[in-house]
C-alpha positions in Angstrom: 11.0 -12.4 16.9 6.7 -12.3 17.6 4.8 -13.0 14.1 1.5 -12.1 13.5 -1.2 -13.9 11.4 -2.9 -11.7 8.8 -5.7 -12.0 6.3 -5.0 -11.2 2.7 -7.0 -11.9 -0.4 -5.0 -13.5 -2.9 -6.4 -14.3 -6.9 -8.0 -17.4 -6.7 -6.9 -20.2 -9.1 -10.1 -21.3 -10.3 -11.7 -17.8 -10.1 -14.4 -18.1 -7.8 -14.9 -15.5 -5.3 -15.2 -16.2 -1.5 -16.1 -13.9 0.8 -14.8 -11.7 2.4 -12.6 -11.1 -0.6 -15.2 -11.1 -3.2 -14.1 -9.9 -6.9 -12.4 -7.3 -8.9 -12.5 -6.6 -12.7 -14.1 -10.2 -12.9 -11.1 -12.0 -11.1 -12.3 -14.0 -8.3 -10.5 -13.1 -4.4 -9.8 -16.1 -1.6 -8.4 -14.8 1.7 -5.1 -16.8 2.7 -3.2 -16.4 6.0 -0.1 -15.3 6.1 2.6 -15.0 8.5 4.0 -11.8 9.0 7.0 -10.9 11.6 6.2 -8.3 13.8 9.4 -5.7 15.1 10.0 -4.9 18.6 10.5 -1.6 20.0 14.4 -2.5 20.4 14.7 -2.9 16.9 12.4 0.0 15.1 14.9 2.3 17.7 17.9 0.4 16.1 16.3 1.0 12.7 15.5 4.3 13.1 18.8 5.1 14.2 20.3 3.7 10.8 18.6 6.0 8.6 19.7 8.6 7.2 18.2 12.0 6.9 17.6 13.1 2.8 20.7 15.2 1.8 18.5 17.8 -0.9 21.9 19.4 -1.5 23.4 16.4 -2.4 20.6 14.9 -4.2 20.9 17.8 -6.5 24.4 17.6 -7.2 23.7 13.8 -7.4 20.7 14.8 -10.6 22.3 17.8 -12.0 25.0 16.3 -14.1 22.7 14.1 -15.6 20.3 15.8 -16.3 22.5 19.0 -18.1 24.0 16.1 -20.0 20.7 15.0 -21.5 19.7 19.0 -22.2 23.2 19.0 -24.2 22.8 16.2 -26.1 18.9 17.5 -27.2 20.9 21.0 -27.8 23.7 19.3 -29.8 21.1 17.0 -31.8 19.0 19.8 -32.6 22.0 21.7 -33.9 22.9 19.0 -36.3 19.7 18.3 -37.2 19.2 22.0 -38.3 22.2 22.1 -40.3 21.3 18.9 -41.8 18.2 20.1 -42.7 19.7 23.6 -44.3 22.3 21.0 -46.1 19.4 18.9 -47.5 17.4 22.1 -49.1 20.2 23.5 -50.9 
């Protein structure tokens, strides 16, 4: 696997700045090298090939119960919190 050497700017421990960073919200920047691997065309294909395409239908099956479950329970507390309230005045 090829790597790549790349230039980030990392918070610097004693908060000075160096350029090219420079500083944000009064926190000082240093750039630091790092190593990054870099993918060959072999494997973005196999990569590619191992995703999955998003499902919506399923998805929404997947969130529906859920979510109709939460709506109950608001429904149901709301219910006895009326009645407790009609309880409580008489």
């Amino acid at each position: 696997m090829q790597t790549e050497i790349m230039l980030v700017c990392r918070p610097a421990v004693d908060n000075i700045a160096v350029a090219p960073c420079g500083s944000v919200s009064g926190v000082g920047y240093i750039p630091t090298m790092v190593e990054i691997p870099q993918l060959t065309a072999s494997e973005v294909a196999e990569l590619e090939a191992m995703a999955v395409p998003f499902n919506y239908a399923e998805a929404g099956e997947f969130f529906a119960w859920p979510i109709a479950a939460l709506i109950g329970i608001y429904l149901a507390a709301y219910a006895v919190g009326s009645l407790w309230k009609i309880v409580g005045d008489s």
